[in-house]
N, C-alpha and C positions, 0 to 999 in steps of 0.2 A: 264256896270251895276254897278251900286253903295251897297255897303253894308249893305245899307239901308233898299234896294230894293229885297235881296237878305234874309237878314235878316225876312222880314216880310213876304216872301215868306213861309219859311223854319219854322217859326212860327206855322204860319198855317197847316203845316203839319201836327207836332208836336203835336199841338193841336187837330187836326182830331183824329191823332192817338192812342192820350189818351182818347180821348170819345170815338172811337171804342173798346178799352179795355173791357169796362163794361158791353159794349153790350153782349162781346162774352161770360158772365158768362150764364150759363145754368139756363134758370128759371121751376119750379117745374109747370108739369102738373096738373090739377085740383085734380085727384085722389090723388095725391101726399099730397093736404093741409089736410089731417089725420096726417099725420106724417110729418110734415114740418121737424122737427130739424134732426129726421136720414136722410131728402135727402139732408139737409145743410152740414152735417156732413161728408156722402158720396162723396156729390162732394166740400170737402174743400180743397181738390188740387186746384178748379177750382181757389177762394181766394188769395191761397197762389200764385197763377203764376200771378194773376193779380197784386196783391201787389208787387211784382220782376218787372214784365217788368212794372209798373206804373213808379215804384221808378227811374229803366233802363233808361226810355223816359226821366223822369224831369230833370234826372242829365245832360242828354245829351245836352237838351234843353238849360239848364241853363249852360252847358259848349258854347254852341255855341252863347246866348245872349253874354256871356264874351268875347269870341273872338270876335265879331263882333263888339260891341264898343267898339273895341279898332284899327280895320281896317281904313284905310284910301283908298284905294281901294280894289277892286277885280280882282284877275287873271283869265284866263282862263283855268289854274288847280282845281284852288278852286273851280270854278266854276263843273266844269267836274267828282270832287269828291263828290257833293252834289247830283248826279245819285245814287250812290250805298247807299251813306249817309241814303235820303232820303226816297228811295227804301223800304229799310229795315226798317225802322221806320213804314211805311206806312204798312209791310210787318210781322211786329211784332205781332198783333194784334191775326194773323189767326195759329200763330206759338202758341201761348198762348191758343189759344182756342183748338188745335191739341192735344195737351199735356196734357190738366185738363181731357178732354173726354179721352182719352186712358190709363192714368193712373185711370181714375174712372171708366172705363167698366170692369167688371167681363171676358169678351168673350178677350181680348185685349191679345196679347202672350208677351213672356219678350223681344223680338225682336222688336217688335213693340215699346210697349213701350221706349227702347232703342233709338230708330229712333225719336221718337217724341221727345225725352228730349234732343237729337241729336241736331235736328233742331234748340228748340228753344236757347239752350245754343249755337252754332254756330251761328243764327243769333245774338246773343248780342256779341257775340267774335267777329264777323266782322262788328259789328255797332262803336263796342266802336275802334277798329282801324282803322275804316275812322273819327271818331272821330281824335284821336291823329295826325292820319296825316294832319288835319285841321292845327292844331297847327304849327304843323313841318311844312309843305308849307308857315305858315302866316310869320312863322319865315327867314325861306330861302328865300323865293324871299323879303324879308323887304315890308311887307305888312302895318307892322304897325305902326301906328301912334305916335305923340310926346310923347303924354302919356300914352303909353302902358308900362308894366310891362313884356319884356324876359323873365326874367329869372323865373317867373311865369307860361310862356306861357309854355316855355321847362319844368318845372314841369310836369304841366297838361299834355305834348303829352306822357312824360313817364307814367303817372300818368296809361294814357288809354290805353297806349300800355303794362303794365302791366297785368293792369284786363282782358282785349282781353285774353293773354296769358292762365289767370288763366281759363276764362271761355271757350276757343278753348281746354284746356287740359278737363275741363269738358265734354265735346261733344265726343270727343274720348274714355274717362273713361265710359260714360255710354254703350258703349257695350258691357264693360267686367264686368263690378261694377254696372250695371242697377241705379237703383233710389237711390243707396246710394252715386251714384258721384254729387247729387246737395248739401251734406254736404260741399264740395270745394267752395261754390257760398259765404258760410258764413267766407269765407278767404278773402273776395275783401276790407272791411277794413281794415284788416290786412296789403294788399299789398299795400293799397292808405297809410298807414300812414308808413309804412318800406321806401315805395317810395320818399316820401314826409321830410322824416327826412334824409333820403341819402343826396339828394338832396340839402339841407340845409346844411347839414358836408361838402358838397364840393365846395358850393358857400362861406363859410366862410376861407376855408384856403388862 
């Protein structure tokens, strides 16, 4: 199977699963257009989760457009990691919409909600490191092509095996720190650019 083929595949996913995003925003029953702005207001979690996993998916998407034009074939690992990859992408959608409704139910316990912020901070901790492992497999088996950029590649697999870290400790945190453990979500800049300047110190010496 060519990279091509594989690429355009994984596209489409990608794409699915950003326009399933918007769907799963909650739209306001007819009773509701009296007061349009408190029900906006009240489910502005729902917003904020879509904006995270939208931003989540593009970055992915466009981490893996870069990988893939720079392939010159495909393994049957690569292959075999785009099960859980894509999985979860496809799988993101329903995890965002769990988590806007649980944190906006009044009836919802801090356990629950826990669980749900769980989920969805877990599934991005395990998207974004079958993400980096893309990298690392393209790199290991020398997948890539004349004009690929290594030392790039190995960036990015730290890059995303980083953020994984940050937001897999996230997922953990919200059982004991509930809803104040997605303040950690706003440190993934943070870690792409500490990473990223590492990275950089030790390809110069």
């Amino acid at each position: 199977m060519t990279p091509e083929r594989v690429g355009m595949f994984s596209d489409a996913v990608f794409a699915i699963a950003i326009t399933l995003l918007v769907l799963e925003i909650p739209r306001p029953p007819e009773e509701e257009f009296a007061d349009l702005g408190g029900y906006l207001a009240h489910h502005g979690g729902a917003f904020l989760a879509f904006a995270l996993a939208f931003l989540m998916l593009w970055f992915s998407w466009r981490a893996h457009h870069t990988l893939f034009d720079q392939l010159h074939r495909v393994s049957q690992p690569i292959l075999l990691l785009h099960v859980p990859l894509l999985l979860l992408s496809a799988f993101l959608p329903y995890t965002m919409n769990l988590w806007s409704e649980v944190t906006s139910s009044p009836e919802a316990s801090a356990d629950s909600v826990a669980l749900a912020l769980a989920l969805f901070a877990g599934t991005e901790a395990v998207l974004m490191a079958c993400q980096g492992a893309l990298f690392a497999l393209a790199l290991g088996q020398g997948l890539l092509g004349e004009n690929a950029e290594p030392r790039r590649m190995r960036t990015s697999a730290w890059v995303y095996w980083g953020c994984a870290a940050l937001w897999a400790v996230s997922a953990v945190l919200a059982f004991t720190m509930g809803e104040d453990a997605t303040f950690l979500w706003m440190a993934t800049p943070v870690v792409v650019a500490v990473i990223v300047l590492v990275r950089r110190r030790l390809i110069a010496r």
